[in-house]
FIMAR-287663 format. One record per residue (C-alpha): x, y, z. Coordinates in nm, 3 decimals. Example, Ala and Ser with C-alpha at 12.3 -4.5 7.8 and 13.67 -1.06 7.14 Angstrom:
% residues 2
<site xx="1.230" yy="-0.450" zz="0.780"/>
<site xx="1.367" yy="-0.106" zz="0.714"/>
END
This chain:
% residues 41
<site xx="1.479" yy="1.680" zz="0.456"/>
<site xx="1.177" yy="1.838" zz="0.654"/>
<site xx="0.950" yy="1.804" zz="0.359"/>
<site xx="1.018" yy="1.431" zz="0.357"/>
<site xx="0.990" yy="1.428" zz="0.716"/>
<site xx="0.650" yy="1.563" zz="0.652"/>
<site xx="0.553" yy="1.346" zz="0.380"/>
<site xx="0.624" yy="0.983" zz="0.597"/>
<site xx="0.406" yy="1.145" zz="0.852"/>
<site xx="0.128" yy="1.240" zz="0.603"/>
<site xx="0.168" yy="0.882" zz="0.429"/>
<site xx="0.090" yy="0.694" zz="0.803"/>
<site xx="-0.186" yy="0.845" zz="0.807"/>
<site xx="-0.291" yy="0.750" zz="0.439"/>
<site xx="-0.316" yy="0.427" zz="0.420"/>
<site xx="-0.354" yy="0.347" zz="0.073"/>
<site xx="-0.026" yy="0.465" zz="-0.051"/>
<site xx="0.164" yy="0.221" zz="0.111"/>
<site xx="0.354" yy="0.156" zz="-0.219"/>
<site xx="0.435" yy="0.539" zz="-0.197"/>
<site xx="0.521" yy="0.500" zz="0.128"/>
<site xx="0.821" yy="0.274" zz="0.062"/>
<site xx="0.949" yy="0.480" zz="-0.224"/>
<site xx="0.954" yy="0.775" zz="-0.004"/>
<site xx="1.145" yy="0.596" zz="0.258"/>
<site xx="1.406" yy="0.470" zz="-0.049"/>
<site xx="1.423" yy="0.844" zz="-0.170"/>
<site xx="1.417" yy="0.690" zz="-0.483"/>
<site xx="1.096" yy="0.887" zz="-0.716"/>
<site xx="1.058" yy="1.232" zz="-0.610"/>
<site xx="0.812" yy="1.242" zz="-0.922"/>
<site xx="0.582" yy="1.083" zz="-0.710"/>
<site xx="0.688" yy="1.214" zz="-0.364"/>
<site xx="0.617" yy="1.569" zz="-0.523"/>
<site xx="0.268" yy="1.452" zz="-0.679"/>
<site xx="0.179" yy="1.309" zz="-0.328"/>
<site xx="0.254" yy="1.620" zz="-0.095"/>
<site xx="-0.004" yy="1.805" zz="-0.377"/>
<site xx="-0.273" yy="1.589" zz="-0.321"/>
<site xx="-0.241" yy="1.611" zz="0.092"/>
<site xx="-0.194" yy="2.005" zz="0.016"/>
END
């Protein structure tokens, strides 16, 4: 749950994933949330 945590926090400041944004949120593609937390790496 920290990791997502992280993520929402990373994703405010990234404002062009908004679409990611809400998936993250639904904890519904971890696919993407996992691609995502690469590229802010």
């Amino acid at each position: 749950m920290g990791v997502e945590v992280n993520v929402v926090r990373d994703n405010q400041r990234w404002m062009g994933l908004e679409v990611n944004e809400k998936r993250y949120i639904c904890g519904v593609n971890e696919e993407v949330n996992t691609k995502t937390i690469n590229i802010l790496r």
